[in-house]
C-alpha positions in Angstrom: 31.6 -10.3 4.7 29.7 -11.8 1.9 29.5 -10.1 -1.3 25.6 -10.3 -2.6 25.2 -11.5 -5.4 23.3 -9.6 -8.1 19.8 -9.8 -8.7 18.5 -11.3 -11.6 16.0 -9.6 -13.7 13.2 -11.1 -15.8 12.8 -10.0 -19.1 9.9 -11.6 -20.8 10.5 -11.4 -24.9 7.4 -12.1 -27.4 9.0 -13.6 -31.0 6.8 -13.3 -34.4 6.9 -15.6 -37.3 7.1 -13.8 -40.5 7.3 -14.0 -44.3 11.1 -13.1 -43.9 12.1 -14.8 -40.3 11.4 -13.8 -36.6 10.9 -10.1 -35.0 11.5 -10.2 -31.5 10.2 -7.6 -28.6 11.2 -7.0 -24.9 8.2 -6.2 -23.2 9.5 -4.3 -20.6 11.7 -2.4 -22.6 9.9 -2.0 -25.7 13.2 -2.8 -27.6 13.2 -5.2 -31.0 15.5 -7.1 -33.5 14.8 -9.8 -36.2 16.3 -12.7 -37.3 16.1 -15.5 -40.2 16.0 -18.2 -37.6 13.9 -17.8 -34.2 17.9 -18.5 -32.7 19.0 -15.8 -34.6 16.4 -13.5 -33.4 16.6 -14.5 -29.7 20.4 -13.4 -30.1 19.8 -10.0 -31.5 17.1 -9.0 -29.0 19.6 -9.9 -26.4 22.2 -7.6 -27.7 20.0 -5.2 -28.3 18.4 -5.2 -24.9 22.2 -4.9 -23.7 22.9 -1.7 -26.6 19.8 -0.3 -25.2 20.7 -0.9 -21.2 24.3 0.9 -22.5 23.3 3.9 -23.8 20.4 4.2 -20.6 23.2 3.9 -18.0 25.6 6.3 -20.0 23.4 8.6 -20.6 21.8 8.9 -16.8 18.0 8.1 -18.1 17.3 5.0 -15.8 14.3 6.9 -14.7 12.6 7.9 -17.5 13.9 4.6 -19.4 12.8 2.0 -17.5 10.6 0.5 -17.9 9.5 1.5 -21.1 6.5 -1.2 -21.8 5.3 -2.3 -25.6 2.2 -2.0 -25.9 -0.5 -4.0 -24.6 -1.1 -6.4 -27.8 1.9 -7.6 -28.1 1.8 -8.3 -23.4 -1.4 -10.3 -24.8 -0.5 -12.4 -27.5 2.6 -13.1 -25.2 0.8 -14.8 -22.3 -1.8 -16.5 -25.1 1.0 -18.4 -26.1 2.3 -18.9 -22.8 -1.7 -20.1 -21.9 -1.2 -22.5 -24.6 2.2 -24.0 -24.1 0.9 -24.6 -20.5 -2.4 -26.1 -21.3 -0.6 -28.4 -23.7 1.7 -29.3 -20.9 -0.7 -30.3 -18.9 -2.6 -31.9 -20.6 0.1 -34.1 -21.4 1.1 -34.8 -17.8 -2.2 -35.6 -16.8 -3.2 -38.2 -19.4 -0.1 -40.5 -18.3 -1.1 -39.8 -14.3 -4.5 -40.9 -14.5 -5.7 -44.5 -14.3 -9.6 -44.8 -14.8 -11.4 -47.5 -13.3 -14.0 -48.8 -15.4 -17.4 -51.3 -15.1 -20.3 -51.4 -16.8 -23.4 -52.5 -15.7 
């Protein structure tokens, strides 16, 4: 018998640009670090997630603690950038796919 293998869950994380380095959020756990460097940052949200995931599971509050969802700006400016990054993908995909055939008459 096969052991199955455990189920990986998405976390999608929002990071800020400040004056003083990066904050960054969990969305679906409303939990937040900083860091100078946007590496830095990406680190420290993942151990806090993990603190955070801790202290739920000792303490029996899996219900009540998640999810526990930032609030909506923060879901919005997250999928803006992500609109972005995709439209600037694209776009540069498509300009070297296309051939245009040209006359003028």
């Amino acid at each position: 018998m096969r052991k199955k293998k455990p189920k990986k869950i998405v976390l999608h994380n929002l990071f800020i640009k400040g004056k003083a380095g990066y904050t960054g959020i969990c969305l679906e756990l409303n939990v937040a670090s900083e860091g100078d460097t946007l590496e830095e940052a990406k680190k420290n949200v993942k151990e806090a997630v993990a603190l955070y995931l801790e202290s739920v599971h000792e303490h029996g509050d899996a219900e009540e603690a998640i999810p526990r969802f930032a609030p909506v700006e923060y879901w919005l400016k997250y999928f803006s950038s992500q609109e972005r990054e995709l439209r600037d993908e694209l776009k540069a995909g498509f300009e070297s796919m296309l051939d245009f055939q040209e006359a003028v008459a």
